[in-house]
N, C-alpha and C positions, 0 to 999 in steps of 0.2 A: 445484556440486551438480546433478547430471542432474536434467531435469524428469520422469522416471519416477520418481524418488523423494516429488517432488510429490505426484505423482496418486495416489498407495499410498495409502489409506485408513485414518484411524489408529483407527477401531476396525469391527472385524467386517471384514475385506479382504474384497473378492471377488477372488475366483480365477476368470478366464472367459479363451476365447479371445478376446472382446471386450475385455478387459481389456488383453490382451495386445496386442492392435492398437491398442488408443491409445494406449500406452507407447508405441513404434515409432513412433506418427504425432509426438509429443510430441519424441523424440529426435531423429528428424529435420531435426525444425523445428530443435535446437539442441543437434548433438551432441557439442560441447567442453565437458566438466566440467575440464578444467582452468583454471580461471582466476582471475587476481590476487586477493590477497586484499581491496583497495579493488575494489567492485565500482561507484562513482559518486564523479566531484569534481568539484568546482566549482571553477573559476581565477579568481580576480580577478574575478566576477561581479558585473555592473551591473542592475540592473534597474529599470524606471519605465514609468510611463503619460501619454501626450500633454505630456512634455516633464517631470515630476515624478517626480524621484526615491524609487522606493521602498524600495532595499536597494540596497546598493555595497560593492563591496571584500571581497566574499565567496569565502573560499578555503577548503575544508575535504573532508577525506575520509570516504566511506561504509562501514565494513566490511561485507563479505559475510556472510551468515549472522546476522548481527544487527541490534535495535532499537535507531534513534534515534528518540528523541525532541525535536521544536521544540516550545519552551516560549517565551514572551517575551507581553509587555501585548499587548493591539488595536492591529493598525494597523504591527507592526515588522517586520512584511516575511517574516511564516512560512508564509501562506499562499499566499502568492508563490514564494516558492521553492519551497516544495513541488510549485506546480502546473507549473512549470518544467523539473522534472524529468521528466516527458512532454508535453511541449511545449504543457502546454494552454492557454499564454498568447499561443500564436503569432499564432489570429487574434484576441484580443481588440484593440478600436480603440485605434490610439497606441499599445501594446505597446513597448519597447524593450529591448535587449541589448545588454549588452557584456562582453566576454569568454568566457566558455566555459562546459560542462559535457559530461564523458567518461561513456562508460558501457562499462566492457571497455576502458578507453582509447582510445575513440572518440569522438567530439565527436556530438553529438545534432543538429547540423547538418550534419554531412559529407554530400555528396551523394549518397553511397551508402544512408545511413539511409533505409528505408522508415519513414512511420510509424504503420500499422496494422501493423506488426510490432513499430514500438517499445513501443506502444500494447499489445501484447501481454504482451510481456515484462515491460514497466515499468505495472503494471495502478495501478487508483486505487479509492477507496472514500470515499465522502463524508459530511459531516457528517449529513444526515438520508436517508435511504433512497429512493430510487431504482428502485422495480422497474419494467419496462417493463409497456405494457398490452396483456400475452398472459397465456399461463398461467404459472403456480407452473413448471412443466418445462422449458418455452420458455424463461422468466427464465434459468435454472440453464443451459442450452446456447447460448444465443443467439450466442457469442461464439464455440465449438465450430463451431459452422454458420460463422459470419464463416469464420474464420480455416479451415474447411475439416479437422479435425482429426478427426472423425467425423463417422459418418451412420448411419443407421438403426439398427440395436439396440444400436452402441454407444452411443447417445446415451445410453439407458436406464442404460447401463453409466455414465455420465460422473453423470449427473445423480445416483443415486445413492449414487454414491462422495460428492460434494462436497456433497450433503445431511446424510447422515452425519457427516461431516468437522466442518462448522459444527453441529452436533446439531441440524439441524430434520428429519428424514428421521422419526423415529414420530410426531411431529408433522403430516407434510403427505402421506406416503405413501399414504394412500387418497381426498388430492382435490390430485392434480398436476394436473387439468385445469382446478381452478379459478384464480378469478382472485387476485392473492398480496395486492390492496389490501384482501382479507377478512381477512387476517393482524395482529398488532399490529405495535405500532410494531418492536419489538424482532425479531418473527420479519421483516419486511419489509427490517431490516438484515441477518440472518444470511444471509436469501434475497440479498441482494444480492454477501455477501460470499461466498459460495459461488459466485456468478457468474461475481466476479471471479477465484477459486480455478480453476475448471473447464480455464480456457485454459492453464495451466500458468504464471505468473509467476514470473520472477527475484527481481523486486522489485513491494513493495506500497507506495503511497502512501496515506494516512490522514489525513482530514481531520476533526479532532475526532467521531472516529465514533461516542463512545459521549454525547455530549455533550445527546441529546438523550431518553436513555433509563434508565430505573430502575436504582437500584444493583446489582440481582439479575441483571439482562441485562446490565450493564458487567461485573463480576464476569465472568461469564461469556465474557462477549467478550475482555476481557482475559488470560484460563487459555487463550483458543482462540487469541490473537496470539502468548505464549509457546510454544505447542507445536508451533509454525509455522516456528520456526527452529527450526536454521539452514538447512534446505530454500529458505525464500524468505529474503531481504534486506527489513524494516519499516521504513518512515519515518513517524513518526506528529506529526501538530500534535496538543497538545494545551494548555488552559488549567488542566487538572487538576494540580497538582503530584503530589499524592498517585497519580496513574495513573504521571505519569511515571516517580518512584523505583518502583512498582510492574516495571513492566513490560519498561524500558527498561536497553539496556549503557550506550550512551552517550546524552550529552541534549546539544545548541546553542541558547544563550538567544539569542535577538534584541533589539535593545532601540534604540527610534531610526534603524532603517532600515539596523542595522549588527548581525552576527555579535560580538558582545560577547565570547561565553566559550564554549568546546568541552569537553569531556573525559568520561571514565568517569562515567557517572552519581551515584554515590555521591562521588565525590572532587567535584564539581561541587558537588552540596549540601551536601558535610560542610566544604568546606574551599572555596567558591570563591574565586578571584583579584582578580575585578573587584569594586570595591564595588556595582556595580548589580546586577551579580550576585547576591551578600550581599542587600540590598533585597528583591530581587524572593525570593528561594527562602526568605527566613525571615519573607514576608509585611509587609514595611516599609514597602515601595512601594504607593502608591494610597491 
């Protein structure tokens, strides 16, 4: 899926020649929409810290255009993987690897990979909110400027496309200059997840993002991850079950440091395989 399709704004478009140049700067960056329908796999993946193993023998594929969901107890290795997938485990200390992981059938270590481009494409969004300490507007481009994508009054154009986009734009549209830690918790996540929209991502990683926020803002965050694809590729941790079957095509439990059970979301919970499986999705477990 082209990242002009991204950036379109899914309610109120603007129509601007500014508009129109960040589509083009967007395309450039990544002009092949043809591609596989696994958009990430993982081979035979080892992973651990200072010689402990935390997940091993993990093999499985990502479809394009849709949500997975990791689900699995504390501690089974979902947050690891996840963060793995744009390598943000590389410099933590003792970090270890073994085997693989493709993105377009490319290895995330190939010495071709930039990774503030990977970092681009493969964006993240974390458990509790994160805005930087600039403004509300700043926040929403900051990544725009990085990556060089626009400048001057497209910004305007960028910032309020992806305000919109996450519904905080009548919200904060007459104080972008202020600071976003005056925001609740809730709007300081949409602001962040707009952020991470702005750059145009393939794929989004999610780290229990609604987990620290009222059911009225998860609701809501959640109607805004579905509308998201299939434009972006969602990888979401969560300990919610009830998000996961909400939200999610497929889900992968973890359990023990090991990929237990994979499949369509609904056949995972209506019919799993594994008894731990069973356990864990009909609340057995703990």
């Amino acid at each position: 899926m082209a990242d002009n399709e991204i950036i379109q704004g899914r309610e109120a478009p603007i129509t601007t020649k500014a508009q129109s140049d960040v589509d083009k700067a967007l395309e450039a960056l990544d002009p092949d929409s043809a591609r596989p329908e696994c958009v990430m796999q993982s081979i035979k993946l080892k992973l651990g810290f200072s010689g402990r193993v935390v997940l091993e023998d993990v093999t499985v594929k990502m479809k394009r255009g849709s949500i997975t969901a990791l689900i699995g107890p504390t501690g089974s290795g979902k947050s690891t993987f996840l963060r793995t997938l744009n390598r943000m485990n590389d410099r933590v200390p003792g970090f270890t690897r073994e085997g693989d992981v493709t993105f377009d059938d490319e290895s995330l270590w190939a010495p071709s990979v930039d990774l503030l481009t990977l970092r681009r494409r493969v964006g993240m969004l974390f458990q509790r909110p994160n805005p930087f300490p600039m403004s509300i507007k700043d926040n929403v481009v900051a990544g725009v400027k990085a990556h060089r994508i626009a400048r001057g009054k497209h910004l305007d154009v960028v910032c309020e496309q992806r305000l919109r986009e996450v519904g905080l734009w009548d919200a904060v549209k007459d104080r972008l200059s202020d600071s976003p830690f005056r925001l609740s918790g809730g709007q300081q996540q949409l602001l962040c997840l707009a952020r991470a929209l702005a750059v145009g991502p393939e794929v989004l990683l999610l780290d229990e993002p609604t987990s620290a926020l009222d059911p009225v803002t998860t609701e809501s965050i959640e109607g805004l991850l579905k509308k998201l694809t299939p434009a972006l590729t969602l990888i979401v941790v969560t300990h919610n079950l009830g998000q996961a079957m909400r939200v999610s095509h497929q889900t992968m439990f973890f359990y023990q440091g090991k990929l237990t059970e994979h499949g369509p979301t609904e056949e995972l919970f209506n019919n799993p395989t594994h008894p731990d499986t069973e356990r864990y999705v009909t609340g057995r477990m703990g």
